[in-house]
N, C-alpha and C positions, 0 to 999 in steps of 0.2 A: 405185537411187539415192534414191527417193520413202523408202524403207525407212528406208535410214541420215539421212536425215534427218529424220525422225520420231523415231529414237534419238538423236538428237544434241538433236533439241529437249527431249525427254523429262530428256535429260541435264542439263540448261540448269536446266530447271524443277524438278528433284533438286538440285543445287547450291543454287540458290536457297533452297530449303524447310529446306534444311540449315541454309544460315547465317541463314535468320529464325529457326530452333529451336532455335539456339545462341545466339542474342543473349540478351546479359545485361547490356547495358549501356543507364542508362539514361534511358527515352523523355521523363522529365519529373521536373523532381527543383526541389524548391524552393531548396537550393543546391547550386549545380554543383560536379560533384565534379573539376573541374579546380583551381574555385578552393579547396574545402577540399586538394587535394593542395599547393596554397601555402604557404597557411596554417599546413600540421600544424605546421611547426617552431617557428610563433610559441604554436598552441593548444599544442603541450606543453608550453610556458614554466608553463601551467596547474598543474603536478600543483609551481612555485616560487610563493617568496614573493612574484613578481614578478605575480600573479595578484591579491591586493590590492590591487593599486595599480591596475589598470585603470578605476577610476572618474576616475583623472587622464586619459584619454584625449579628453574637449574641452579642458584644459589645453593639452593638445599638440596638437591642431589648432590652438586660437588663437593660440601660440607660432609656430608655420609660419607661419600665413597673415599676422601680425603683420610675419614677416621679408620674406617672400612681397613681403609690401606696401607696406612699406619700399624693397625694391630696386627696385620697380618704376613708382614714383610719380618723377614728374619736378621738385617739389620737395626741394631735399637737405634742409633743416631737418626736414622732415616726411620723409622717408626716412634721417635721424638717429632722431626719434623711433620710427619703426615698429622700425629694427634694435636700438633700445637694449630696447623691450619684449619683443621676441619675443626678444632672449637674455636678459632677466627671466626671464620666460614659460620656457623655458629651462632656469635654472636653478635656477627652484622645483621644476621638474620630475625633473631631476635629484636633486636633495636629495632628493623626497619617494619616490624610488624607492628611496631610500637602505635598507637592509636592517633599521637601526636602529631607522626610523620605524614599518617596517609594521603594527607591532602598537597603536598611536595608530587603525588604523581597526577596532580590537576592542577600545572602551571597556571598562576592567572593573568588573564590579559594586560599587559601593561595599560598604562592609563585608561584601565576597559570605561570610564564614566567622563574621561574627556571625549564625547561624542556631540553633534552637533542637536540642537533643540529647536525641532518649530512652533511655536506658540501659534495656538487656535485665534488666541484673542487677541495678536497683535495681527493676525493677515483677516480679524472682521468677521471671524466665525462665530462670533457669541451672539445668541440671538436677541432680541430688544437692544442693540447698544451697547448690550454690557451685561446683561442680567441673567447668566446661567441658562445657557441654552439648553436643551437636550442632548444636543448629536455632540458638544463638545468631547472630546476624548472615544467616539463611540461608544458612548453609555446609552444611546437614544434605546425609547422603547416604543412599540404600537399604540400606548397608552399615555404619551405625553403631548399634553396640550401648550401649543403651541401661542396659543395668547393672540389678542387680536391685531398686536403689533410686530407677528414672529411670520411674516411670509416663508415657507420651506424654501422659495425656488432663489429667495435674497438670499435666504443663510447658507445654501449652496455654491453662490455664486464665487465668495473668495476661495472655497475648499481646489476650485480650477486653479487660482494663482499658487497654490504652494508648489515645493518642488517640485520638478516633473522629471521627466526621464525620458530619453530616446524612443523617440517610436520603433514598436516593432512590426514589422511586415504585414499587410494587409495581404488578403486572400489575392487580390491580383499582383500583389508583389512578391510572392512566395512560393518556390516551387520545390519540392521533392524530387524529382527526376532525373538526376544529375548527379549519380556517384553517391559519396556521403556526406555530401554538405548540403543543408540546405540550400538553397541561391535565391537572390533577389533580384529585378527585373535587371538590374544593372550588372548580375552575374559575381554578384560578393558573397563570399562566403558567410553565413548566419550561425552564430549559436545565439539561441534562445532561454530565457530563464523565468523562471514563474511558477508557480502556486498552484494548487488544488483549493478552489473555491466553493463549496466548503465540507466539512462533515458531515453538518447537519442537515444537510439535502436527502439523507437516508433517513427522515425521519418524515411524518406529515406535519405541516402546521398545528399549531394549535392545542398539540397534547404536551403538559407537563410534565420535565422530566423527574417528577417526585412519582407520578401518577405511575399505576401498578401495568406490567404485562399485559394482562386483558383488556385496560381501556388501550392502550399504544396498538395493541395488534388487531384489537376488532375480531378476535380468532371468535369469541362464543356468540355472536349473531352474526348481521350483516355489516356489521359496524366496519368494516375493511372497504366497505362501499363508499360509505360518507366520510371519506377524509378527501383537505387539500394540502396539496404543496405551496399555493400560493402565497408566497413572502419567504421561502428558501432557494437562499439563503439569507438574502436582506430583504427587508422593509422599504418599497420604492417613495412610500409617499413622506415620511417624516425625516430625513434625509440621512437618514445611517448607512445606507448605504455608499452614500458619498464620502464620510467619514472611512468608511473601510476603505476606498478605492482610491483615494488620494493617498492611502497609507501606504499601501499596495505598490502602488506609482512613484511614492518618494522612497521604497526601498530599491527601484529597479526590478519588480516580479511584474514586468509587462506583459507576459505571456500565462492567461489562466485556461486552469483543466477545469472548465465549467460543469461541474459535476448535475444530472439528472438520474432519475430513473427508469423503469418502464411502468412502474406501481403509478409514477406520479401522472404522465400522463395518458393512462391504460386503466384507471386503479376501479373500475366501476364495471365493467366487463368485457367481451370481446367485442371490439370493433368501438365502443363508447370510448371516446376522445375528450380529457379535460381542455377543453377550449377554454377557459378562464386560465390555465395553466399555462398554457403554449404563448398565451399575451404576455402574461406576467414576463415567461423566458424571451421575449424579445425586448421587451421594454428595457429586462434587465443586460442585457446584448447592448442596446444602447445607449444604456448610463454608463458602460465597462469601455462602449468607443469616448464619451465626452473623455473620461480621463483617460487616454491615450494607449485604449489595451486593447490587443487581439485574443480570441478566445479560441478554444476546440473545446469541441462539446463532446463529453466521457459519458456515456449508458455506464452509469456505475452497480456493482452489484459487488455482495461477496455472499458465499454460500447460497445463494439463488434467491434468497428472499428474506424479509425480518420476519417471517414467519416461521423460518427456519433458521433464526439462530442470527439472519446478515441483512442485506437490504436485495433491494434491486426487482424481484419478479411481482405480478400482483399475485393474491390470493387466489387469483380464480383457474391461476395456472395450478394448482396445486389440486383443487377441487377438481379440475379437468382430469389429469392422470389419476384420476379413484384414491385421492387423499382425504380422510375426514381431518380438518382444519383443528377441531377442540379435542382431537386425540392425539398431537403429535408429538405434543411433549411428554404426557400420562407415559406413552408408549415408550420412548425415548428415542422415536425416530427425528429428534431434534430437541435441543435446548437451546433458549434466550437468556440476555441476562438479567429478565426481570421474571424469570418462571419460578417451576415447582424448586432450584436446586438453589435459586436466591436467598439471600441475605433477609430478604422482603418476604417471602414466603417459606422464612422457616428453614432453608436449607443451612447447609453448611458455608454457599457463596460458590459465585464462578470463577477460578484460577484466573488472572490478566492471561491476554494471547491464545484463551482455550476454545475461541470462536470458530478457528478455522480447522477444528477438527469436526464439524459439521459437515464436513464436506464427505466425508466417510460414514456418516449416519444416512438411515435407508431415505430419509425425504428428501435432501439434496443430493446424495449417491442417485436417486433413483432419476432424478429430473435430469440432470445432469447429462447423463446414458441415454435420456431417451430423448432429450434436443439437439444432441449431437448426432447419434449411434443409435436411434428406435428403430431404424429399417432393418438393421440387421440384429440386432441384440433384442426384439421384442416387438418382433413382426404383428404377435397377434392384438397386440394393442391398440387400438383407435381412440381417435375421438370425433365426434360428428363426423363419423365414417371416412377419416382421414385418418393413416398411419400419425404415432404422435410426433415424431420427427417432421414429417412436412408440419403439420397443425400447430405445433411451437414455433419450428422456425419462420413458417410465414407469420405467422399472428407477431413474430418481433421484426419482425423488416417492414410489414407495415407500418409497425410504429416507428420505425426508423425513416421511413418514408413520408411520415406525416410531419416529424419533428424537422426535418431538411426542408419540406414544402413551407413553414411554418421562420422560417429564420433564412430562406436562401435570398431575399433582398438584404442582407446585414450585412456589411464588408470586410469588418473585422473578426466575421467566424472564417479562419481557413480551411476548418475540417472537422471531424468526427474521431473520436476515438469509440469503435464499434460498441465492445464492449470489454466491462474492468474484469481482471483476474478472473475468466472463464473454467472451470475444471475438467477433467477428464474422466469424472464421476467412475463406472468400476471399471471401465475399458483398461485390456490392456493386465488386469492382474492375473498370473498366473495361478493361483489358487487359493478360490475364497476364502478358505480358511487363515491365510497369509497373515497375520497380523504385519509382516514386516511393511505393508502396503502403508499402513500409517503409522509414519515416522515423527508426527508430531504430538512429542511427549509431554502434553500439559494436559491436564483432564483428564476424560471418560476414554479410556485405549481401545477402540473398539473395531474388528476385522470385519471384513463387507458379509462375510455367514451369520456372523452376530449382531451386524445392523439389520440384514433382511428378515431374523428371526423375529428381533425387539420387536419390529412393526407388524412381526406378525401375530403378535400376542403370548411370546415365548418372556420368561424370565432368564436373564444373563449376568454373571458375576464377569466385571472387565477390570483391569487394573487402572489404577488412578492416580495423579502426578500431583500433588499438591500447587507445585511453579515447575520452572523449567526442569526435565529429569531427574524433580525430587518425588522419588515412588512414595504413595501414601495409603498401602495397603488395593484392597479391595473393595469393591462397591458392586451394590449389586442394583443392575436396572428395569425397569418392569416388574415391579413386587405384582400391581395388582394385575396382569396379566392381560393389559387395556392391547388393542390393534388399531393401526393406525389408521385402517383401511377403513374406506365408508363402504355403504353397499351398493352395489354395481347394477344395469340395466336387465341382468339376469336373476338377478336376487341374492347373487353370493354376495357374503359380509366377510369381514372377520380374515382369517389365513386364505378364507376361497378367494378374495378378492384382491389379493397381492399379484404385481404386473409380472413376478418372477416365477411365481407357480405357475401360472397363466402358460407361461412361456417355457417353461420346462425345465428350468434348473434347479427346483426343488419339487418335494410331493410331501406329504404324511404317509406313516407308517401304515400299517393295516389296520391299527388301532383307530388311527384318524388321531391320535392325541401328542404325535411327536415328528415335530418335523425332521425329513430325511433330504439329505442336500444330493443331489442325482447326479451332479454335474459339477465336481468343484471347480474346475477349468472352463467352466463357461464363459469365464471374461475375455480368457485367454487370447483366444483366437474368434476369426470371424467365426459363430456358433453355422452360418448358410453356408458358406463356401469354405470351410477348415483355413482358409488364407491366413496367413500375418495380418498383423493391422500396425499400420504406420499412422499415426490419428495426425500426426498434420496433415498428410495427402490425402488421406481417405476422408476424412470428417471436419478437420477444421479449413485447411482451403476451401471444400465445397460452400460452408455453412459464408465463410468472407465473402466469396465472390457473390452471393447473393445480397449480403450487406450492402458491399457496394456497389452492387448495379440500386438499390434502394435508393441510396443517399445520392447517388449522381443523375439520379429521374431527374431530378431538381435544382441539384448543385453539379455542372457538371466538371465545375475546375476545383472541386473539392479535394483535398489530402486526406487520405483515409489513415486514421492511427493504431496498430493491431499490434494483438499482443498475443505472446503463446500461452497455451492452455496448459494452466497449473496440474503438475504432476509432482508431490511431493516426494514422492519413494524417490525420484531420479533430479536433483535441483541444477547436477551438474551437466543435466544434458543438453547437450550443441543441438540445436535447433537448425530446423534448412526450410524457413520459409521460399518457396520457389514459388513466387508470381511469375505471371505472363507480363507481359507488357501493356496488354489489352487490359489487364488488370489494374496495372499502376498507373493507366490515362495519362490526361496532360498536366497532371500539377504531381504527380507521384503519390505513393505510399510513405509510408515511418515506420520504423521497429521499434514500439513504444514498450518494453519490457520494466520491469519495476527493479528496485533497487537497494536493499535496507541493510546492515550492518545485524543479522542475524541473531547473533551471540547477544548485543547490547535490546536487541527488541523485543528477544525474549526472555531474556533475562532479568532486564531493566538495571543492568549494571555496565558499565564502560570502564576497560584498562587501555591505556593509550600503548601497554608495552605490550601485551598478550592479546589476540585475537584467534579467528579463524574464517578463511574464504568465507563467503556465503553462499559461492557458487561450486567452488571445490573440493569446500570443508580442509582443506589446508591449514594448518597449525602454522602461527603466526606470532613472531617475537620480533618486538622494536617499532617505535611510530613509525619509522621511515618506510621499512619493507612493508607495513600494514598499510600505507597508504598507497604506495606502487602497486599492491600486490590488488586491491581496491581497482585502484585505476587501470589494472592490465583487463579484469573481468570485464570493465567499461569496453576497453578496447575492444575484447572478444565480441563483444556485441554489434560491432562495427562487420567482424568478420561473417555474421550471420545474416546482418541486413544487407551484405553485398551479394547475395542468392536473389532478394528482389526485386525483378527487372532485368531487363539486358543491362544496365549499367549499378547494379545497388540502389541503396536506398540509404537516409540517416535518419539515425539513432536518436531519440528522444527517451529521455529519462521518467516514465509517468509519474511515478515516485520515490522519495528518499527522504528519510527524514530519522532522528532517534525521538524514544520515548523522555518526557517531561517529568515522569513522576520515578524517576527512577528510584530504585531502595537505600539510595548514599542522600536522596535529594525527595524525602517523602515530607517533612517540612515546607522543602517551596523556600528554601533557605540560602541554599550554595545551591548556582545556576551552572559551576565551572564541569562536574561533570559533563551535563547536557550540552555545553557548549563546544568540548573537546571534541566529542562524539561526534557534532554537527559539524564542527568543523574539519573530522576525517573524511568524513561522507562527501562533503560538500568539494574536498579538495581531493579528493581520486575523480569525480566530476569534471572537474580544472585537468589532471593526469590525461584523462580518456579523453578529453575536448568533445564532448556530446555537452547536448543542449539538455533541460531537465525544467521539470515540475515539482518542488518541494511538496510532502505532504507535511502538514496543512494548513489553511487559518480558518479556523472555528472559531466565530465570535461571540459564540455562545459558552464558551470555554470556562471553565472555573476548579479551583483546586481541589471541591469537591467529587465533582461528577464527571471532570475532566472533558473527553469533546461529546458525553454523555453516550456513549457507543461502546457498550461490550468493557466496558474499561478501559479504554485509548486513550490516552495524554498524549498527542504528539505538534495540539499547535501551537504557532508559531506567536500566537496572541491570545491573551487571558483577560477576562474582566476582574478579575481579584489579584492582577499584576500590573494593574495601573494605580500609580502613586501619583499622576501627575496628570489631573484631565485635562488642562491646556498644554500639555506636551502631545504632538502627534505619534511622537515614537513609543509614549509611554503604556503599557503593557505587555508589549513586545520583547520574545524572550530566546538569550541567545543570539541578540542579535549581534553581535561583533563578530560571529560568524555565518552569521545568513543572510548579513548588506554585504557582497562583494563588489567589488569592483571585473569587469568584464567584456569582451568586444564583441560586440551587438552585431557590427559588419564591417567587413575586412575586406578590403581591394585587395585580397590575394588570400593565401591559403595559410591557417594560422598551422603554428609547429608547436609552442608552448605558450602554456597559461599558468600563473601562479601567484596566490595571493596569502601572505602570511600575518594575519591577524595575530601571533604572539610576538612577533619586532613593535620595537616601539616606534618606529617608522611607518607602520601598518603597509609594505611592502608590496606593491603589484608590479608584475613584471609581463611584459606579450612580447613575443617575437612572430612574427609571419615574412612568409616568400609572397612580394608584391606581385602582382601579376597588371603587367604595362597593360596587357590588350584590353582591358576592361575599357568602358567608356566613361568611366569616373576615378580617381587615383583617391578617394575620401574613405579614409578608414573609422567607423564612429566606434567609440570606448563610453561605457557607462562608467563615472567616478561618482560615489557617491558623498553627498555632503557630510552623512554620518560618520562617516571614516574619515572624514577630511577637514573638520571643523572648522576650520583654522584656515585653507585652503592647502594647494597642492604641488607639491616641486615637481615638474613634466622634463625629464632628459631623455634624450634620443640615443640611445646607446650603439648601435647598431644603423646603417644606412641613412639619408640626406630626406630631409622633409622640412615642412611647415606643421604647428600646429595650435592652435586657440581652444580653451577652456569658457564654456558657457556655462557658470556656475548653478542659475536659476532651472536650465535645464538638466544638471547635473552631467554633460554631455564633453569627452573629451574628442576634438575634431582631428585627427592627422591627417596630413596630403604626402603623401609619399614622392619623392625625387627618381624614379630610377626603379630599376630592377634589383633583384637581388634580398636577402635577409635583414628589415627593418627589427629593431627591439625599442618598447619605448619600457619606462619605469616611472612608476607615480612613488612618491612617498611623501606621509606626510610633516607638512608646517607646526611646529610646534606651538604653544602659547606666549612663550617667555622669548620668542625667538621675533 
């Protein structure tokens, strides 16, 4: 009897373990997902025009509480007047819901088409003479013949004479180390402006974007081997490149985030280096100094790899930490957006934005953990009898080492940005079963116990978002009960071969049939020493300084550009990068942190009255306070690269940009949303006075497939938005608010910047504090032709100067008189005037 009741408790105690090991619902969530299940019908009103109008929403509060308080007041006069305003109140409301209206809250640019036009074929770009060249409007392809009267290096030759724009700072002119301005040898204060060149860098050459999953990823052979990158993002020989770069130069985007990978020049296997790669990336270093642009070169990645759902790592990192490659999406320890859940393959389709909850599924959670955090979170882990935390992180510093050796005679590289949007894989959560850990509600919701389960062959029902916080039921992942895991040098396959059992924070039952989570706080804390973990101090400073001691073997006046490691449970967290000095060398560090308009990126909708922080999540009413409120975040960022150094560090912008395909603008019809948007982004920018990188120009871009990545619309140039091949400008979208006008370098310390693309004046205004001791008094201002068609009225509002307009350069020159607060003001000349 003692017996069976020993079984029976036992049995008790199995039950129990079961449905703690199954829970996936969850323990703490900043909104309850009872009430987003509410909600969803009114948030998909979202992807309507009825989304516009949601800044009327204290309108309609007052209008209730007006009626409210009318019927309830024991005065009838005065519950006359409360009912007659609140059906006022009413039916303003009404009206301005009205379908008619909606486009009144997306002012349009005045004269937005009196902009200035550079003809291809009047500056000698058309090849033969006259006869429809290829590269005209960059429509050039790999495949057009050029004719035996089309020299490529003649029909490049005028694309030099078009516009040009201010040089920006050459590696020996450009230093970081100095507080938070950039400085130039001349000790002027710099902000920089420029582009993310390009998307399609995350992709190999040569595979079409029609072409399925499987051929793109190479996942079911060795096909991950034989890809190249050579030709991304342009084509060196047929001169499209030139075409873009001239573009590029006559908007004033001197400064590009030269995007690479580690796939691209790594992609074959450890220590194998694409030498045909590494040329290409100089040559193309090259053509980017002829038309007068400095570069930093970005290790780009997002979710650790395209094999996991993003770009950036090779395959064979993944094979190395005991991943089978053709099991990772079966499993669902990753999804792409050309797999099993596609449109292409039968699925139902991948949410926009639903990419970067990969980062939470067990193949990039797991890699994540252990190239940062493997020494302590998964000791027992090797590979070629290296813990995998050394064994990743060197194997990418060598490539960081090769890629510096390979580009350090270039003059126009100033530096490296290490690497893009890093995360903090499961460090740091309190308890695996947490779902509050990811907060990003579009897709598959899945908590770090139900990612390590999936992959390990377990089936899991997770909630699922149709678009932003519209709940769409339940989904269940791993039907057929695949593991992600390949089999190990000891023979375990399957659950035995997962890096977390290994390592002790889960086991199976006694059955062997159900896994049992041992340790829900494993992430918690440091699991060797019970410590705290502070991952900037502990993990991401270490993993930097070996960066840059890489990149400066060989560059040693190199700027290194770093960014903090993505933690989405916490967006609003103040960051204390604390370099040493010996760290920031002799050209300095940059706090390159990213920058997007949250609400419009994931939503794909823009109100210019209603917003909210992206950093605070602050609730935000009125253009004015939403652009200040924009620009103060900027500032903040000021505040945390001042920990860099004994003296700070400045702030560079890696990205910012709104989405293109928004749901007011799925036509490709009215640009005026997308423009508003860019143009709040762009001007909290102008607010914080940091320098910045726009994401992106893809020139492979089209209304179809967009920058062909996960569903991303966001650049700044289309091939299916050019109406005018001998226009240089023609494709280019939004642009009335992404040609600024700007001050490249200041004989003194700028105070404000501000430029108002909706005056019909197209309005810029600069004030700075001159600073005498410089040894030049030359302040240079980018004015661009496009804004100025007509030319430009220059007033000095403020303090005594000289100053001359070099229109071909598009370069406004001031010599400042004196000490003291200069202000100048451009506006423009009109047609009729």
């Amino acid at each position: 009897e003692k017996e069976k009741e020993k079984e029976k408790e036992k049995e008790k105690e199995k039950e129990k373990e079961r449905k703690r090991s199954a829970e996936d619902t969850p323990q703490s969530m900043s909104i309850p997902l009872p009430l987003l299940k509410c909600l969803s019908p009114l948030l998909s009103l979202s992807s309507s025009r009825l989304y516009s109008c949601l800044a009327l929403v204290p309108l309609a509060i007052l209008s209730v509480s007006l009626l409210v308080g009318g019927f309830v007041t024991w005065n009838h006069a005065r519950a006359a007047w409360g009912i007659c305003l609140g059906a006022a109140g009413g039916v303003v409301l009404v009206a301005s819901i009205n379908f008619r209206l909606w486009e009144r809250f997306y002012k349009r640019i005045p004269d937005e088409d009196d902009v200035d036009r550079v003809s291809l074929s009047a500056a000698g770009v058309v090849g033969g003479g006259g006869g429809g060249g290829g590269i005209v409007g960059g429509t050039a392809s790999a495949d057009h013949d050029h004719g035996d009267g089309d020299d490529p290096e003649e029909l490049r030759r005028p694309l030099r004479t078009l516009p040009g724009a201010p040089r920006p700072p050459e590696r020996s002119d450009l230093i970081a180390n100095d507080g938070s301005w950039f400085k130039d040898s001349s000790g002027r204060s710099i902000l920089l402006r420029g582009i993310n060149a390009t998307g399609c860098c995350k992709l190999p050459a040569g595979v079409s974007p029609e072409e399925g999953s499987d051929r793109r990823l190479g996942a079911d052979d060795d096909g991950w081997k034989d890809v190249t990158f050579v030709g991304r993002p342009f084509d060196l020989d047929d001169g499209e490149a030139d075409v873009h770069l001239a573009r590029l130069r006559s908007w004033g985007m001197t400064f590009i985030r030269l995007l690479y990978t580690w796939e691209a020049v790594e992609h074959e296997g450890p220590g194998i280096y694409d030498e045909d790669y590494l040329a290409y990336l100089v040559a193309l270093i090259k053509k980017c100094r002829e038309y007068g642009l400095s570069v930093f070169l970005d290790c780009h990645q997002d979710t650790w790899s395209r094999f996991t759902g993003g770009s950036g790592a090779p395959a064979w990192t993944l094979i190395k930490a005991g991943f089978d490659l053709k099991a990772l999406e079966g499993s669902g320890a990753a999804f792409t957006d050309r797999g099993v859940h596609s449109k292409e393959r039968g699925g139902e389709g991948i949410p926009r934005m639903a990419w970067n909850s990969n980062n939470m599924r067990c193949a990039a959670g797991t890699m994540w953990t252990l190239f940062f955090a493997g020494n302590d979170f998964a000791p027992k882990t090797t590979i070629d009898n290296r813990t995998a935390q050394d064994y990743l992180q060197d194997a990418f510093c060598a490539m960081l080492e090769k890629v510096a050796a390979a580009v350090k005679d270039e003059p126009n590289v100033v530096g490296f940005d290490v690497l893009n949007e890093p995360s903090v894989g499961y460090v740091g959560i309190r308890d695996a079963r947490d779902i509050s850990r990811n907060q990003f509600l579009i897709g598959w919701r899945v908590d770090a116990w139900s990612a390590i389960r999936l992959a390990a062959g377990c089936t899991c029902e997770v909630d699922y978002f149709r678009s932003f916080m519209v709940w769409g039921g339940k989904r269940t992942l791993n039907p057929d009960r695949v593991s992600a895991w390949a089999e190990d040098s000891d023979g375990n396959s399957g659950a035995d071969a997962c890096v977390w059992r290994k390592n002790g924070m889960w086991d199976m039952d006694e059955d062997g049939a159900t896994p049992v989570l041992r340790r829900p706080e494993y992430f918690a804390r440091n699991p060797l020493t019970g410590a705290a973990i502070d991952f900037m101090d502990d993990y991401a400073i270490p993993f930097y300084d070996k960066a840059i001691r890489a990149i400066r073997k060989h560059i040693p006046d190199a700027i290194v550009f770093l960014e903090p490691v993505i933690d989405l449970t916490d967006p609003g967290l103040s960051e204390r990068p604390a370099f040493t000095s010996e760290q920031c060398g002799s050209h300095g560090l940059v706090w390159a942190k990213h920058f997007y308009d949250g609400i419009t990126l994931l939503s794909a909708n823009f109100s210019r009255w209603l917003n909210a922080n992206p950093i605070t999540a602050t609730p935000l009413i009125g253009k004015g306070n939403i652009q200040r409120s924009f620009g103060k975040s900027l500032s903040n960022f000021k505040k945390e690269a001042s920990k860099m150094g004994p003296r700070g560090a400045p702030v560079l912008v890696g990205e910012c940009g709104v989405p293109f395909n928004m749901t007011t603008n799925r036509q490709f019809q009215d640009m005026s949303p997308c423009t508003a948007g860019l143009n709040t982004t762009l001007r909290a920018v102008e607010i914080g006075l940091v320098s910045a990188t726009v994401w992106t120009y893809c020139h492979t871009n089209t209304n179809r497939r967009g920058d062909d990545w996960n569903g991303e619309d966001l650049s700044l140039w289309s091939r299916d938005h050019v109406t005018d091949a001998d226009d240089l400008h023609s494709g280019g979208r939004s642009l009335s608010a992404a040609v600024r006008p700007y001050a490249l370098r200041t004989a003194g310390t700028p105070l404000r910047m501000e430029f108002l693309p909706y005056r019909r004046d197209r309005r810029f205004s600069f004030a700075f504090a001159a600073d005498t001791t410089l040894p030049t008094r030359e302040t240079i201002v980018f004015v661009p032709r496009y804004q100025y068609p007509h030319g430009a009225n220059v007033s000095i509002r403020r303090g005594r100067g000289e100053y001359s307009l070099n229109w071909s350069e598009q370069t406004l020159s001031y010599r400042h008189d004196g000490e003291g607060v200069h202000s100048i003001v451009v506006t423009k000349i009109h047609k009729n005037r």
